[in-house]
N, C-alpha and C positions, 0 to 999 in steps of 0.2 A: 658818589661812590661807584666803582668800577665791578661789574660782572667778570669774574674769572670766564674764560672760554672755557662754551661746551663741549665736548668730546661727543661724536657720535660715533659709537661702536657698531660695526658690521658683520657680517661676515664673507670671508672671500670669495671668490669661484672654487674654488679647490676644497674650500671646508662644506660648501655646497656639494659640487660631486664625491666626495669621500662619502658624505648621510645620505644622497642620494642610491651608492654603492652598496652600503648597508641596508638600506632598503629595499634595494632591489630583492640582493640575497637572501634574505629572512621573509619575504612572500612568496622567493621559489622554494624555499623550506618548508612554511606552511601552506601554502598551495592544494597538494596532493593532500595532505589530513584535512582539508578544509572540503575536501571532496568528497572526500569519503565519510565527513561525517554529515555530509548532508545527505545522499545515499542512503545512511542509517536511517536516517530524518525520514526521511520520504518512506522506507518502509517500516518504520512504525507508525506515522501515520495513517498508511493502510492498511495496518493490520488493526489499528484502530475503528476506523472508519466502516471497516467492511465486521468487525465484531457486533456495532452498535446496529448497521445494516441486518445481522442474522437477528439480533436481538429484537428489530423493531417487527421484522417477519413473525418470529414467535410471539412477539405480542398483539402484534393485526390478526393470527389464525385465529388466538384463543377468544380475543376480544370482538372480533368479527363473526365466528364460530363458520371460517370459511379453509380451503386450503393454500395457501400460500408460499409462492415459491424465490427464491434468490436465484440468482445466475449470472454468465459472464454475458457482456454484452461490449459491441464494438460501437452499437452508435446509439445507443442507451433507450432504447426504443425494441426492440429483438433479442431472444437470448439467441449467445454463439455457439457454436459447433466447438468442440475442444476442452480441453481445460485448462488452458489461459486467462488468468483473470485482469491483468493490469489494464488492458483496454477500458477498463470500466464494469460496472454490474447494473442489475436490476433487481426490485423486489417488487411484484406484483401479487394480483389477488388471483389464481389459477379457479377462474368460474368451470371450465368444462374439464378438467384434474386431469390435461393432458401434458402439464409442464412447458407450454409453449404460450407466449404470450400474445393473444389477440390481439386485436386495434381495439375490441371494445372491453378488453378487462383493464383495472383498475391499476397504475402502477402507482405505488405506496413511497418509491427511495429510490434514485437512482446515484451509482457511485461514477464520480469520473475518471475518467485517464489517468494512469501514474506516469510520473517522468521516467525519463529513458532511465534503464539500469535498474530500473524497479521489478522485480516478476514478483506474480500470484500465480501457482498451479495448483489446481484440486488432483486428489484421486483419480488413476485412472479409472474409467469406467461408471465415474459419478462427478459429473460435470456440474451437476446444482442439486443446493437442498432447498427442499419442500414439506413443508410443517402442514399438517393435521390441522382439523379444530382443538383438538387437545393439547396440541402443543409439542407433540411426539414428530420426529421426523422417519421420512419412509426412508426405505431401505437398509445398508452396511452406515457403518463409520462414514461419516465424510472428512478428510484433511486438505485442510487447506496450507500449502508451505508457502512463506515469507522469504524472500534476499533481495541483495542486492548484486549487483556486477560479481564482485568478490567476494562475497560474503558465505563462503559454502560453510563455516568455522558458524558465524552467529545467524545461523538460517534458524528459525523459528515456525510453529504451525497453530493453528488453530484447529480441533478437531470437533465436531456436530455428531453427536452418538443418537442411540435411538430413542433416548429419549425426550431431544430436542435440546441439551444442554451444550455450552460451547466451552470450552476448556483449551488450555495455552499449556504450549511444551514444548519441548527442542527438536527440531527435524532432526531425524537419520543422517548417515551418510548419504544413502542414495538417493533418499527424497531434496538433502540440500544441490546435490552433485545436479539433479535434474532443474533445479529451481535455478541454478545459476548458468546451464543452459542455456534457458529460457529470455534469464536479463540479459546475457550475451548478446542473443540473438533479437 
């Protein structure tokens, strides 16, 4: 008995480049939203990261019955001058409760680098918090504002009251307008 001939079905050059065409154009479509939700990405995750950071501070002061401080840090070893925080943070054990981190005090966390387009700004004029043995932090409010590149619309902050609690809410105008600055720059 005789096998009828197989056919083998292909496809052309042309039905090739047409899906390839469509292709193209539907990743320069999604492209830019694909970037931008990573952006988001990135600063919720440090807004994450650096929540659990203040938290873990408040519970080293109480549970060490020492003073304890967070900060920004550019090579995670030092806190920085400013109040830029995407470089990175620090959380140490502040033995001589001068807010500045010795070679021989204890660092508890440190936070790394965010990607580019990412900013962290504290308050002006309170660049790091530093908790008590009670658990209480010194000074004013401290806020921290969250964006990204463009994101001056869903800028978010974290703010450290006095006493010691951390609470999430929507940045200002002016606080998002400065945070998005910051990722610019």
């Amino acid at each position: 008995m005789c096998k009828p001939p197989v056919t083998i079905r292909g496809i052309t050059l042309i039905e090739l480049m047409i899906a390839l065409a469509i292709l193209a154009v539907t990743l320069s479509l999604a492209a830019p939203a694909f970037g931008s939700l990573m952006e988001k990405t990135h600063v919720r995750n440090a807004r994450s990261e650096l929540s659990v950071a203040l938290g873990t501070a408040r519970i080293a002061a109480v549970s060490r019955t020492a003073h304890v401080v967070v900060c920004p840090s550019r090579d995670q070893h030092a806190c920085s001058d400013g109040i830029e925080w995407q470089a990175g943070w620090i959380v140490f054990v502040d033995e001589n409760r001068d807010r500045e981190r010795q070679t021989d005090e204890t660092v508890l966390s440190v936070g790394q680098a965010r990607p580019a387009g990412t900013a962290i700004i504290s308050s002006v004029g309170r660049p790091r918090a530093a908790y008590r043995p009670d658990g209480s932090a010194t000074g004013s409010n401290l806020t921290l504002t969250f964006c990204e590149r463009d994101g001056r619309v869903e800028a978010s902050t974290l703010v450290i009251n006095n006493a010691g609690r951390v609470r999430s809410g929507s940045a200002s105008p002016a606080q998002a307008a400065a945070c998005a600055d910051a990722a610019a720059g």
